[in-house]
C-alpha positions as CSV (number, residue, x, y, z in Angstrom):
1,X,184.2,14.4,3.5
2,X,187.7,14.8,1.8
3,X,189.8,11.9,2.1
4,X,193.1,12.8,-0.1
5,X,195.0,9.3,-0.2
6,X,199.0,9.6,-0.9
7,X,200.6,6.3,-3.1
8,X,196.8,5.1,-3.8
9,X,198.4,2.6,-6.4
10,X,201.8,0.8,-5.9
11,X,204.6,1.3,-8.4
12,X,203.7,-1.4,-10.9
13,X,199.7,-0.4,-10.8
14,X,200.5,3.2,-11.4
15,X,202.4,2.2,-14.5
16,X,199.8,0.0,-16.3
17,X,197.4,2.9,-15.8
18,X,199.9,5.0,-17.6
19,X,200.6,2.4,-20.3
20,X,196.8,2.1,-20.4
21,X,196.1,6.1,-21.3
22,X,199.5,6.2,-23.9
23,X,197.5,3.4,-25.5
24,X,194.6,5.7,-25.8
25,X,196.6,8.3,-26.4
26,X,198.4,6.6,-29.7
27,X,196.3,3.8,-31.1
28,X,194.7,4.8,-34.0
29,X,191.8,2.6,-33.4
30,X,190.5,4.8,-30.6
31,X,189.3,8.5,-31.3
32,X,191.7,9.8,-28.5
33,X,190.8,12.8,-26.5
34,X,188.0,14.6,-27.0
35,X,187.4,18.5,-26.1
36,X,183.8,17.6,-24.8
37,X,183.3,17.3,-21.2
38,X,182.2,20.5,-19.1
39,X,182.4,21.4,-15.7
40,X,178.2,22.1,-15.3
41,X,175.7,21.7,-17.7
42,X,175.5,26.0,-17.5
43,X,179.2,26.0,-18.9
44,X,179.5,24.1,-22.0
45,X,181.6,26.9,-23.5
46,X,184.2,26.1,-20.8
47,X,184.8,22.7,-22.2
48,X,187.9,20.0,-21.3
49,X,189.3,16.9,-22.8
50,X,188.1,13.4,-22.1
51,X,188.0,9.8,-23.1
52,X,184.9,7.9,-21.8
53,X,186.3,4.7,-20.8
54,X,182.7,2.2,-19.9
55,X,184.0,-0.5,-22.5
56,X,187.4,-0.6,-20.9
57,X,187.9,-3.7,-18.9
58,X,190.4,-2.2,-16.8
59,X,189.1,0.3,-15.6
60,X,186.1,-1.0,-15.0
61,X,186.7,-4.2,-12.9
62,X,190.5,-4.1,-12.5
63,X,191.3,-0.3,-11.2
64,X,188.0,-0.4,-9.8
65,X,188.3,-3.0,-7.3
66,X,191.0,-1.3,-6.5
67,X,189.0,2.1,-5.5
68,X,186.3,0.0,-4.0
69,X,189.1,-1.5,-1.4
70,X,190.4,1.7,-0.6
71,X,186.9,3.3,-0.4
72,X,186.1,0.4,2.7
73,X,189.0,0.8,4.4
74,X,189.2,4.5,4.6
75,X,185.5,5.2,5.4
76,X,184.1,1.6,5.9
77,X,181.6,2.8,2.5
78,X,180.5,0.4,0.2
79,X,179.9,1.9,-3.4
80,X,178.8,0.8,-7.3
81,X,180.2,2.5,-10.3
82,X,178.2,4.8,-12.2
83,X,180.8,5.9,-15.2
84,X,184.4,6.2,-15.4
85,X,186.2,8.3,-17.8
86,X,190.0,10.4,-18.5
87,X,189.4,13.7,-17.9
88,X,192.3,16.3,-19.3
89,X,193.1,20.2,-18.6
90,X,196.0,21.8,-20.2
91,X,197.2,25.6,-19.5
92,X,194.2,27.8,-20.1
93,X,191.5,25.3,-19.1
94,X,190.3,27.3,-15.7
95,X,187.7,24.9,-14.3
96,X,184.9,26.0,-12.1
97,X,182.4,25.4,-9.2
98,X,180.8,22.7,-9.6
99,X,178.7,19.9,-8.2
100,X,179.0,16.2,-9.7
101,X,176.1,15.4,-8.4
102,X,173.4,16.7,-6.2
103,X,171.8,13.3,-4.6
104,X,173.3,12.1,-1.0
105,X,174.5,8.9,-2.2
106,X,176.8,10.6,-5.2
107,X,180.5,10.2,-5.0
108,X,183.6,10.6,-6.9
109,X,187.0,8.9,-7.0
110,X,189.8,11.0,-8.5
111,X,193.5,9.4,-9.2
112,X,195.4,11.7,-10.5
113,X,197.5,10.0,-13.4
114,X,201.2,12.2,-14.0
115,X,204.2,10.6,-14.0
116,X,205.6,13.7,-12.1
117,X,204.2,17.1,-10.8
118,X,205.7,20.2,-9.7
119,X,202.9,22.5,-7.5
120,X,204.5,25.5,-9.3
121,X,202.0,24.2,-12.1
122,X,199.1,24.3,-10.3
123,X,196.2,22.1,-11.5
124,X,195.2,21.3,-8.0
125,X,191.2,20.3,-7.6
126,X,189.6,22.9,-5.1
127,X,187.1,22.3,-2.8
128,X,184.6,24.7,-0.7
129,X,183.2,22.6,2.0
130,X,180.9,24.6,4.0
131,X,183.4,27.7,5.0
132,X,186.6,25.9,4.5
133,X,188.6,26.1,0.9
134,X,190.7,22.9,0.8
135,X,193.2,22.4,-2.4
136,X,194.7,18.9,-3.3
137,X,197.8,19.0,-5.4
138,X,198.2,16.2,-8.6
139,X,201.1,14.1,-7.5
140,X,202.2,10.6,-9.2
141,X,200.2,7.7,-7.7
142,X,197.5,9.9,-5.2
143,X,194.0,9.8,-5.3
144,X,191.0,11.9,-3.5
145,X,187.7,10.6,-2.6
146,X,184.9,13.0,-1.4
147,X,180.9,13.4,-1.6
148,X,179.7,15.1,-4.6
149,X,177.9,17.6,-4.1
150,X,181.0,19.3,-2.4
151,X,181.5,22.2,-4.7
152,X,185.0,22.1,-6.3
153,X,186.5,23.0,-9.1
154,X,190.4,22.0,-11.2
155,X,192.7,24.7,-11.5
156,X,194.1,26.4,-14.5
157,X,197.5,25.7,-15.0
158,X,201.2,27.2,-15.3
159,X,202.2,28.3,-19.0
160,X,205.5,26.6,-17.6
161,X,203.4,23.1,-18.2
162,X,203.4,21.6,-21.1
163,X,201.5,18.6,-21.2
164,X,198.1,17.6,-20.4
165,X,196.7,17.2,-16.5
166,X,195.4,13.6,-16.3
167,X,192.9,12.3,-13.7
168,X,190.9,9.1,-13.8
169,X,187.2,10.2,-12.8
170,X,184.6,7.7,-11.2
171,X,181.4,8.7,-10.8
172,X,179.9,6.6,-8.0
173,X,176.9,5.8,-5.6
174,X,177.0,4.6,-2.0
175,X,175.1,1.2,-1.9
């Protein structure tokens, strides 16, 4: 179960989620990124940057309802939010396998959130399903849903980027 959705949010959506990270990204009232999250709990010497977002309002209600729509009417599931956070990879950061969560309820919602991409710069999220290796390039305004304990894993990326690789993660249960 990997649904990869093309144009997830419209124009205007996709640009108050952008103006919502720059916010965290320059107001000096927030800490800002954070080099603390970790693929597996075996691998906390292969750390990436995040900003745990479950005071944000936003996020939380506004984007959400959002994934929650698009989770019905893709795959007629009905879900509940467990956390939501940023997370960031820049060139280097080589993710690995990983599960999110072993339980047959888990899932996660991932909207990638780059203004542009180029797939020279890899970065894509890798999954192994069974015998099948399935790869979904970062593009402005997509999103992928799938069940989480399909092992997967975020790309390193090009020297030629120079930025930081944003996605939106929810962490979520089937009700």
């Amino acid at each position: 179960m990997i649904y990869q959705i093309e144009n997830f949010l419209s124009e205007e959506n996709f640009e108050k989620l952008l103006k919502k990270i720059e916010y965290y990204n320059t107001n000096p009232e927030y800490p800002g990124w954070k080099f603390a999250g970790w693929s597996s709990q075996g691998t906390v010497d292969k750390t990436f940057w995040r900003i745990d977002l479950h005071h944000d309002i936003f996020f939380q209600e506004f984007l959400f309802s959002k994934v929650k729509k698009c989770i019905k009417d893709i795959c007629g599931e009905e879900v509940k939010l467990d956390i939501v956070y940023l997370n960031g990879a820049t060139f280097g950061q080589q993710g690995y396998f990983h599960r999110d969560i072993s339980e047959d309820d888990g899932r996660t919602f991932l909207i990638y959130a780059n203004r542009t991409w180029n797939v020279e710069w890899g970065g894509a999220t890798v999954f192994k399903n069974e015998e099948e290796v399935v790869s979904s390039f970062p593009s402005p305004m997509k999103a992928v849903y799938f069940h989480g304990n399909i092992e997967h894993f975020s790309q390193s990326l090009s020297k030629d980027f120079l930025d930081l690789r944003v996605t939106v993660a929810y962490k979520l249960r089937k009700v």
